[in-house]
TITI-214499 format. One record per residue (C-alpha): chain; residue number from 1; residue in three letters; x, y, z. Coordinates in nm, 2 decimals. Layout:
N
+------+-----+------+--------+--------+--------+
: unit : pos : code :     xx :     yy :     zz :
+------+-----+------+--------+--------+--------+
:    A : NUM :  Ala :      X :      Y :      Z :
...
+------+-----+------+--------+--------+--------+
//
This chain:
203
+------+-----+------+--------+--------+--------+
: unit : pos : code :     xx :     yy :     zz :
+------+-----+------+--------+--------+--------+
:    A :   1 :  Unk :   0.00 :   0.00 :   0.00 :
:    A :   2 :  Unk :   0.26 :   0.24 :   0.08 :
:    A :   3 :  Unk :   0.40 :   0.13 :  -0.29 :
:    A :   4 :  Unk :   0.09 :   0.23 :  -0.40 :
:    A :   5 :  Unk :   0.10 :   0.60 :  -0.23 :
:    A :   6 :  Unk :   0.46 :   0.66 :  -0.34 :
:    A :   7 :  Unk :   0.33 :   0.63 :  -0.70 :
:    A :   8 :  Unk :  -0.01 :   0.82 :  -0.66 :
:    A :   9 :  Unk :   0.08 :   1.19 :  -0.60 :
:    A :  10 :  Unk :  -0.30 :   1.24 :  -0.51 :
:    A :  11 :  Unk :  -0.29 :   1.11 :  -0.22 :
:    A :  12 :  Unk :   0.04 :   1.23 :  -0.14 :
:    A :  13 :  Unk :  -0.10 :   1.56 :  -0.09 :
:    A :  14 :  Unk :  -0.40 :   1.45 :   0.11 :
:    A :  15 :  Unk :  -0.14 :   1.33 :   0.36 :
:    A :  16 :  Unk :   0.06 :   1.62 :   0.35 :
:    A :  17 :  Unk :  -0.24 :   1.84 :   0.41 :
:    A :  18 :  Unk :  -0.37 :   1.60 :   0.67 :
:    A :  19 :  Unk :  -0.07 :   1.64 :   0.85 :
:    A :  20 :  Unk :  -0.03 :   2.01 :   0.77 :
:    A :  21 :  Unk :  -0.39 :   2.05 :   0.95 :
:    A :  22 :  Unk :  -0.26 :   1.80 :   1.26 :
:    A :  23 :  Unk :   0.06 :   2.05 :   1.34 :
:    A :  24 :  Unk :  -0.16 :   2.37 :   1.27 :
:    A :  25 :  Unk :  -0.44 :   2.23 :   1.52 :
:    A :  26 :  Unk :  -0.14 :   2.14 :   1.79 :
:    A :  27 :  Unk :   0.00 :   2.51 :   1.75 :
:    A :  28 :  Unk :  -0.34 :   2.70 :   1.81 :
:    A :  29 :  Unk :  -0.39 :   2.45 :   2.14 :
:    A :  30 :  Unk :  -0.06 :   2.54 :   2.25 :
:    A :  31 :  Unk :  -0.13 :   2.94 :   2.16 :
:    A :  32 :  Unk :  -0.47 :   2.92 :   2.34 :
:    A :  33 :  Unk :  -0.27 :   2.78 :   2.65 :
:    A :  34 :  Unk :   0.07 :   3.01 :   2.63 :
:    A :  35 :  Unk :  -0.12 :   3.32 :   2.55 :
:    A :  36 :  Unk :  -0.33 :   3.37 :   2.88 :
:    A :  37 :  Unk :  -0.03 :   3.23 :   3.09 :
:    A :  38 :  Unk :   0.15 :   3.53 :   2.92 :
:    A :  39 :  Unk :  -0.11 :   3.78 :   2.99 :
:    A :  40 :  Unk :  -0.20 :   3.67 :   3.41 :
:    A :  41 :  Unk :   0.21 :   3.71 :   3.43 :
:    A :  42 :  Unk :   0.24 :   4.04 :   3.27 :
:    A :  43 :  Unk :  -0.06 :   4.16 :   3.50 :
:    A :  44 :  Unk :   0.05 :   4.01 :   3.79 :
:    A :  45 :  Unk :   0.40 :   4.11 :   3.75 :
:    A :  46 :  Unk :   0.25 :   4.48 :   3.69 :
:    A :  47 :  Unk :   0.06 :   4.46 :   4.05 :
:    A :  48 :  Unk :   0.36 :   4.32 :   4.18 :
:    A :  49 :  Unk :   0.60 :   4.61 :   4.07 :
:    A :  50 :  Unk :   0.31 :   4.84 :   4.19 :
:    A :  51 :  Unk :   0.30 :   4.74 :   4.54 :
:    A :  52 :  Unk :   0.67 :   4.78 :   4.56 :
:    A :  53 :  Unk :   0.63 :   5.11 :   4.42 :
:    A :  54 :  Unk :   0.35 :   5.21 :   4.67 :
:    A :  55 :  Unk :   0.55 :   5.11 :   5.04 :
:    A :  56 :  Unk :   0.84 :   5.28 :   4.90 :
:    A :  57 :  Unk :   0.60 :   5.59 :   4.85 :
:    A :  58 :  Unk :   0.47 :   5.50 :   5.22 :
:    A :  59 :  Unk :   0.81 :   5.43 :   5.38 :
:    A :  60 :  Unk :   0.96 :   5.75 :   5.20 :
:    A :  61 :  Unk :   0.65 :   6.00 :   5.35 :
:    A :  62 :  Unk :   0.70 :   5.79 :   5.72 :
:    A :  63 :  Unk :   1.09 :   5.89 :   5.71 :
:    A :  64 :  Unk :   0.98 :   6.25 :   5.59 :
:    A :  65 :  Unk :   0.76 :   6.30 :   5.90 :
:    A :  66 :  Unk :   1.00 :   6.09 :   6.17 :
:    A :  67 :  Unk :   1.26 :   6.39 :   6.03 :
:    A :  68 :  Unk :   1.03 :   6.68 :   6.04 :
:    A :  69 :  Unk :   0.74 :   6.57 :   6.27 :
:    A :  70 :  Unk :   0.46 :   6.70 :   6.01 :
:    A :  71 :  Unk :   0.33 :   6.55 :   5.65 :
:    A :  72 :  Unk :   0.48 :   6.71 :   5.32 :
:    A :  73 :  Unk :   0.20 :   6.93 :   5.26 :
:    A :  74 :  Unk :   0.36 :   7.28 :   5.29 :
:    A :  75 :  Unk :   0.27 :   7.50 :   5.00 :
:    A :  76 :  Unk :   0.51 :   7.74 :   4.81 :
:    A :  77 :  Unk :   0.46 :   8.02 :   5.07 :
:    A :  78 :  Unk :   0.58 :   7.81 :   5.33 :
:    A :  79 :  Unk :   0.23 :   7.69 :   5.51 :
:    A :  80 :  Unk :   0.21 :   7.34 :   5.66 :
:    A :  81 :  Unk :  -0.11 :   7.16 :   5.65 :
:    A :  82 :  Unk :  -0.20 :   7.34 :   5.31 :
:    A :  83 :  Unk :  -0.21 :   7.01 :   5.06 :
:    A :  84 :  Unk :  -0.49 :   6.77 :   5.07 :
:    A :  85 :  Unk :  -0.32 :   6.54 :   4.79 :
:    A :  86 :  Unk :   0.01 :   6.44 :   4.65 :
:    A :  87 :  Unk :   0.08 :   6.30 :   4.25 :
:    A :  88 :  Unk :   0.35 :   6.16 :   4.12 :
:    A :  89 :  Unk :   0.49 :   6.13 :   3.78 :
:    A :  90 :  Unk :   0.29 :   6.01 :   3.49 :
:    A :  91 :  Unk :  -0.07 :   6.10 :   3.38 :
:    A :  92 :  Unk :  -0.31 :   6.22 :   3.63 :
:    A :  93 :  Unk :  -0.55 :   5.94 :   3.68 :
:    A :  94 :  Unk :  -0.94 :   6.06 :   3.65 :
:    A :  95 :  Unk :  -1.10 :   6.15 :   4.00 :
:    A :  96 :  Unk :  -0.76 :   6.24 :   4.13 :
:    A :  97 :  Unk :  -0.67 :   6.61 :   4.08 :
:    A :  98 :  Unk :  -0.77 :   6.81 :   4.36 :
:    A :  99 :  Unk :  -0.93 :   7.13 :   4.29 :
:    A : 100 :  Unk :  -0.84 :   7.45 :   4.41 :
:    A : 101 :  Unk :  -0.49 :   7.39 :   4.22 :
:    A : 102 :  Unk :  -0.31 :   7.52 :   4.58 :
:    A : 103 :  Unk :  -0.40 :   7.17 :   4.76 :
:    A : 104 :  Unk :  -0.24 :   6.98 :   4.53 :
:    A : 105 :  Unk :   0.11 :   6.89 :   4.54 :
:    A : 106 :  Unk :   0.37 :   6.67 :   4.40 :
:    A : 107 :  Unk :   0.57 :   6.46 :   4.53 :
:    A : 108 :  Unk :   0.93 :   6.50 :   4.36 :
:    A : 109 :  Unk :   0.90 :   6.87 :   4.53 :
:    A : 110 :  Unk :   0.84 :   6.72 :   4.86 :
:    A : 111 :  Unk :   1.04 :   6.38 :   4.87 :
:    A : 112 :  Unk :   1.28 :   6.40 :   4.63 :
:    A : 113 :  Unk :   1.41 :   6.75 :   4.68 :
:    A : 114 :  Unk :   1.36 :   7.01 :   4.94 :
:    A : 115 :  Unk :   1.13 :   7.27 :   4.72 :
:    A : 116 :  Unk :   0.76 :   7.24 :   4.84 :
:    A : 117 :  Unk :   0.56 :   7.32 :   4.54 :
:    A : 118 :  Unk :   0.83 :   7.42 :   4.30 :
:    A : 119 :  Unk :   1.18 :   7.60 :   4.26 :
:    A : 120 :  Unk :   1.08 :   7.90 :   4.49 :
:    A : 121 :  Unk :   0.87 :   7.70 :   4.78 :
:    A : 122 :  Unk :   1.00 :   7.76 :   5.14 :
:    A : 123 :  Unk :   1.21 :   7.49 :   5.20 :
:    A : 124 :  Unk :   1.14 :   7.26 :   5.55 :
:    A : 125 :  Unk :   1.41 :   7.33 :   5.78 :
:    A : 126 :  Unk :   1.49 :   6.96 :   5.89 :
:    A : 127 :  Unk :   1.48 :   6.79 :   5.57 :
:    A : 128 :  Unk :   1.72 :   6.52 :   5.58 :
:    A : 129 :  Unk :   1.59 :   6.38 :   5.18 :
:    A : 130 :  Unk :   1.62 :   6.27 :   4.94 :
:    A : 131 :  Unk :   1.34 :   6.05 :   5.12 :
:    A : 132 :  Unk :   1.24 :   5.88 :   4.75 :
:    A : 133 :  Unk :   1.52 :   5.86 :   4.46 :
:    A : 134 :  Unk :   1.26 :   5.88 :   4.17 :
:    A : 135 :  Unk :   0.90 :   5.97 :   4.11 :
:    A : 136 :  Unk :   0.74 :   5.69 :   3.87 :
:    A : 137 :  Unk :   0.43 :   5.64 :   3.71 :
:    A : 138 :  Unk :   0.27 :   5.35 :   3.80 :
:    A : 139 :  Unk :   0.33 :   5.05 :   3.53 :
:    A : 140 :  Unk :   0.02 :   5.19 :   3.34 :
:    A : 141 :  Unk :   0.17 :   5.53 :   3.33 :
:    A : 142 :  Unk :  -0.03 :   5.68 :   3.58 :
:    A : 143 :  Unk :   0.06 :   5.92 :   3.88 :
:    A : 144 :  Unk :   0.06 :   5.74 :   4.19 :
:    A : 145 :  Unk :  -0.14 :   5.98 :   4.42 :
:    A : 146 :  Unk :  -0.14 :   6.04 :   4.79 :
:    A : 147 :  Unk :  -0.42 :   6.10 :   4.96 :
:    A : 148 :  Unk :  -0.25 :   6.36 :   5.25 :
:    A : 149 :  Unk :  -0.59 :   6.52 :   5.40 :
:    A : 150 :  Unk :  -0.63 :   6.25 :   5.69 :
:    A : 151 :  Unk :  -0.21 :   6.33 :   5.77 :
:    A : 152 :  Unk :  -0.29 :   6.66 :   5.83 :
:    A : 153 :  Unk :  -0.61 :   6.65 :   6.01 :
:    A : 154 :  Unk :  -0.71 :   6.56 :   6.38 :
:    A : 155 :  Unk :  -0.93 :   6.27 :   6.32 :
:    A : 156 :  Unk :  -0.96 :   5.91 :   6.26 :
:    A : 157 :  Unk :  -0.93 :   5.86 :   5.81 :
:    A : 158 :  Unk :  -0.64 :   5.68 :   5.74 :
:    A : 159 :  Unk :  -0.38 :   5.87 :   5.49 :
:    A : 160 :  Unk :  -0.29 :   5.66 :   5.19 :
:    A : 161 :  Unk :  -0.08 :   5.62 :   4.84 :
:    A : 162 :  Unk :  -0.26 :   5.46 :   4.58 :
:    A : 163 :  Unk :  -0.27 :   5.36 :   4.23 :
:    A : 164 :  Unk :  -0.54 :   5.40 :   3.98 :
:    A : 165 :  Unk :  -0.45 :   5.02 :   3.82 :
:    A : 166 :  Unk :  -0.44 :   4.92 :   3.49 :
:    A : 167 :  Unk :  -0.78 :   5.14 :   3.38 :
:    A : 168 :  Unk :  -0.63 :   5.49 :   3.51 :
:    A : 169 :  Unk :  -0.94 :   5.55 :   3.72 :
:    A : 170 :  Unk :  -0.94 :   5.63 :   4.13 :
:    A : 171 :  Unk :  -1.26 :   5.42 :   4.13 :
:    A : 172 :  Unk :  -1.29 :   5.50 :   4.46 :
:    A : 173 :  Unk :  -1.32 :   5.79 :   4.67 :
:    A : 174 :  Unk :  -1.09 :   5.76 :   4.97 :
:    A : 175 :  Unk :  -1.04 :   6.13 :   5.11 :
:    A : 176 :  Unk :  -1.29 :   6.03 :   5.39 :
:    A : 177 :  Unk :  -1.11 :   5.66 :   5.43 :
:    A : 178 :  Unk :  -1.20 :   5.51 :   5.77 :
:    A : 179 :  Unk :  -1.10 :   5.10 :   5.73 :
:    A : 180 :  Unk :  -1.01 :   5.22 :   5.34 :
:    A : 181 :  Unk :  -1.04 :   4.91 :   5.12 :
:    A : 182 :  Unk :  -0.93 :   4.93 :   4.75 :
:    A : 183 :  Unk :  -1.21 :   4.98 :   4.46 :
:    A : 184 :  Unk :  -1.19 :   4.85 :   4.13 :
:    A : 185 :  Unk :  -0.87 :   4.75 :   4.01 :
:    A : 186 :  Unk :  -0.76 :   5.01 :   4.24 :
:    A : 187 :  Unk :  -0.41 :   4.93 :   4.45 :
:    A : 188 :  Unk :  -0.38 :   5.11 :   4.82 :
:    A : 189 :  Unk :  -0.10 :   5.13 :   5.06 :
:    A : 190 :  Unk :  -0.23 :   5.26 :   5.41 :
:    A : 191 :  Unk :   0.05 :   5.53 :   5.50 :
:    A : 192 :  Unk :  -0.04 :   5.55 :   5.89 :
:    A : 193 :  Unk :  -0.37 :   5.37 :   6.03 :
:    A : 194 :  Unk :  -0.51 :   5.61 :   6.27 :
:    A : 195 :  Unk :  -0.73 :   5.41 :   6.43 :
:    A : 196 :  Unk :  -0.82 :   5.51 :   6.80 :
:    A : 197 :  Unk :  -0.60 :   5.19 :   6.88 :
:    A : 198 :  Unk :  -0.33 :   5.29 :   6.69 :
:    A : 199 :  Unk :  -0.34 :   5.65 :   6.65 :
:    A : 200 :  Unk :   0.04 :   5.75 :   6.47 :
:    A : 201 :  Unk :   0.15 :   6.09 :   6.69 :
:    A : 202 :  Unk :   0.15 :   6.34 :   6.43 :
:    A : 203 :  Unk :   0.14 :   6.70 :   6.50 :
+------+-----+------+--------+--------+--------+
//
């Protein structure tokens, strides 16, 4: 029989494009497997670079206060207290620019160099910085944004940094954060809990 195939080109081809059609279904099984794999790694890998990039954020604005004992939020004419929120680098995610423009800061003038709110900002007295070597967007490109009302108010909302994820939108609204949890593909670093159990002393 196989004498028989050798000398009958016909049916040559039909086993050429039998086997042709075996190998093409094996490939698209073995996309349809590698291709998601691919895809959960890339966004997991991009939450995990996130979350390193928000308790750096956090443990840069902690050393910041333990070496001035208030929150960055002075504003160019040198009054602490005056910034409700913080952005990074990046695009400005939607729901997160604060409005009037003078309660919102960024955080390169604040942590990275001693210039609250630009070039002629009164500089803190006991800045001991750089507190964060770079201000990056988020792996989405999107400003990282601190929510700094709570740190420089007397009452129980949690200050945080948080990223908008991978659809640039703060989907939720956490200026009045008591217990915050994260919205949406929304990722949250709590910068101090004040809780009445464990109030963090700032003044």
């Amino acid at each position: 029989m196989s004498d028989e195939a050798g000398r009958n080109p016909k049916r040559k081809g039909l086993f050429r494009t039998v086997e042709g059609a075996v190998v093409a279904a094996i490939v698209v099984i073995l996309a349809g497997l590698v291709v998601p794999t691919v895809q959960t790694w890339r966004v997991r890998s991009n939450e995990a670079r996130a979350r390193d990039d928000l308790s750096r954020i956090r443990d840069a604005i902690l050393r910041f206060v333990a070496d001035n004992g208030m929150a960055p939020s002075r504003s160019r004419d040198g009054r602490d207290g005056a910034l409700y929120r913080m952005i990074g680098s990046g695009l400005i995610p939607e729901g997160a620019y604060y409005f009037p423009d003078d309660r919102q800061g960024f955080l390169d003038h604040h942590l990275h160099v001693n210039r609250p709110q630009g070039a002629k900002g009164a500089p803190y007295p006991d800045w001991r910085g750089p507190y964060l070597d770079r201000v990056v967007a988020d792996p989405w490109g999107f400003a990282y944004v601190v929510v700094l009302y709570p740190l420089v108010r007397e009452d129980d909302r949690d200050c945080l940094v948080v990223s908008a994820g991978r659809n640039g939108i703060l989907d939720g609204d956490y200026a009045a954060a008591r217990d915050p949890i994260a919205a949406g593909d929304d990722l949250l670093e709590i910068v101090f809990d004040k809780s009445p159990e464990r109030r963090a002393p700032i003044r």
